[in-house]
N, C-alpha and C positions, 0 to 999 in steps of 0.2 A: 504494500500500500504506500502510497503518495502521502507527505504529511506535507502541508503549506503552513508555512509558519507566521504569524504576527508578533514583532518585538514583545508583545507582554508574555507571550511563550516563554521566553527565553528570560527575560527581565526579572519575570514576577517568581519563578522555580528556580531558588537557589543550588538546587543539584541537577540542572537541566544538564543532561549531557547525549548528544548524537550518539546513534546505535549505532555500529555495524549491521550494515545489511539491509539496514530501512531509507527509503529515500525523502530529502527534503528538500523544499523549496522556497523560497520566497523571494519580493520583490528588490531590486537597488531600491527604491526610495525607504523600503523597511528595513535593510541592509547596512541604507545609512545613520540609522539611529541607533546604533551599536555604537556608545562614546566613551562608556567604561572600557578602562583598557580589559579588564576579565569577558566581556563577552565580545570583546573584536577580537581579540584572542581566539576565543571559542568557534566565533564565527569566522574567519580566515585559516583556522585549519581546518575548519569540515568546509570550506570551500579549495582549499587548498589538495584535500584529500578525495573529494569529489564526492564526498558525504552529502557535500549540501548545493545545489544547486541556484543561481538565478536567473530569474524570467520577466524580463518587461509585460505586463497582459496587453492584448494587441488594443490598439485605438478604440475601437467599435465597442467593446466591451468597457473598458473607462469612459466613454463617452454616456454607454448607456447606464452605467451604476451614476454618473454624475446628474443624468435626468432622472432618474429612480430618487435621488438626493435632494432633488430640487422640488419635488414632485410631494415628498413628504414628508419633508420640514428636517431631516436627519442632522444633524451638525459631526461630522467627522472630518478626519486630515484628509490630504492627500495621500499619504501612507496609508491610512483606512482603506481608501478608495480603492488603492491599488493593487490589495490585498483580496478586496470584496469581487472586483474586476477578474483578476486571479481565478477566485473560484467561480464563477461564470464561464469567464474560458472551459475552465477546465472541468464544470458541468457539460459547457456544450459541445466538446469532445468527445462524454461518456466513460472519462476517467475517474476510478476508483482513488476517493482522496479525501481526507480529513484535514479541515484547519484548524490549527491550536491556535488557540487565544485565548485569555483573559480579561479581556477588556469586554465590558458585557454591553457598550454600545455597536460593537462589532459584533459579537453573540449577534445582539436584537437582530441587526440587518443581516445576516445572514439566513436566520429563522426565516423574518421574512420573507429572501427570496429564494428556501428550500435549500442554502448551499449547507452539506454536514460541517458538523463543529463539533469540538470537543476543548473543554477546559485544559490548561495544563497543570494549576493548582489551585486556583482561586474559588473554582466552583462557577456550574452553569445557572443560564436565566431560566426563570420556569417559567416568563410570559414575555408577549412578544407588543413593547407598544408603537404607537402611531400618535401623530400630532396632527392637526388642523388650526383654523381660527373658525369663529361663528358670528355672526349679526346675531343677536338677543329678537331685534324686530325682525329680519323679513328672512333668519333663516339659513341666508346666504353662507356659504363655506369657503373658505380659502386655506390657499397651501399655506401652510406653516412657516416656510423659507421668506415668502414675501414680507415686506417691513414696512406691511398695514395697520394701522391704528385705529382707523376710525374703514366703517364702511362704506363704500363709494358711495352707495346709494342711497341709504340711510343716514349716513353721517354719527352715527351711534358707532361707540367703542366695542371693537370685536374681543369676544373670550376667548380665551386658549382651550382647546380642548386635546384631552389624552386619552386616548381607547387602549384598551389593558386585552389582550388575549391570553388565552392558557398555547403555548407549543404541544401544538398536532392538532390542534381544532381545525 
């Protein structure tokens, strides 16, 4: 199996250490947040030794996790993205692959778009949320990303709203 990695893999598991014989992946821009000299360490010999691999996700798939981002209000880096991008790709290839991470706003969006995840130490989310805004009067919804205050229409203050899912609903 295919393990793709997110820096809180590695960051957050003080005895993180590359198998033999299992393969890993992840992004240069997740690559470059290895600034402790122990895990560039870490990370340059399992890339050194071909333990650990890196993979730019092709355009098309960054493009589409950054309108999925925009789309519903998520706030993550560019390393997130690249990451999330990652396992899309490598969804729509039909490769067998687990992304570790820690960061449970990565968790969320992966849930959301079906890509497997697994913890490295921190513990997984057991719900999957969503943002919007709302008009009080006429109803209207807006994407969450936009930096609406009042409603066009209405002119009344939009409410944030947060939808709470259980994962596998």
């Amino acid at each position: 199996m295919l393990f793709v990695l997110d820096a809180s893999a590695i960051l957050n598991e003080a005895n993180f250490a590359f198998e033999e014989g299992k393969r890993y992946l992840t992004t240069p821009l997740v690559a470059a947040e290895f600034r402790s000299m122990e895990s560039r360490l870490l990370v340059e010999n399992a890339l050194k030794h071909s333990i650990l691999s890196l993979h730019a996700p092709k355009k098309e798939f960054v493009e589409r996790v950054q309108a999925i981002v925009e789309k519903t209000g998520y706030k993550i880096s560019k390393e997130d993205i690249s990451i999330v991008a990652l396992g899309l790709e490598l969804l729509d290839e039909k490769k067998e692959f687990l992304v570790l991470t820690d960061d449970f706003s990565i968790q969320n969006f992966l849930a959301l778009l079906k890509i497997p995840f697994s913890s490295a130490a921190q513990g997984e989310i057991k719900e999957v949320f969503s943002f919007s805004k709302e008009c009080r009067v006429c109803g209207k919804k807006f994407n969450a990303q936009k930096r609406l205050k009042l409603c066009p229409d209405c002119g009344v203050p939009l409410k944030s709203r947060i939808k709470k899912k259980k994962i596998g609903e």
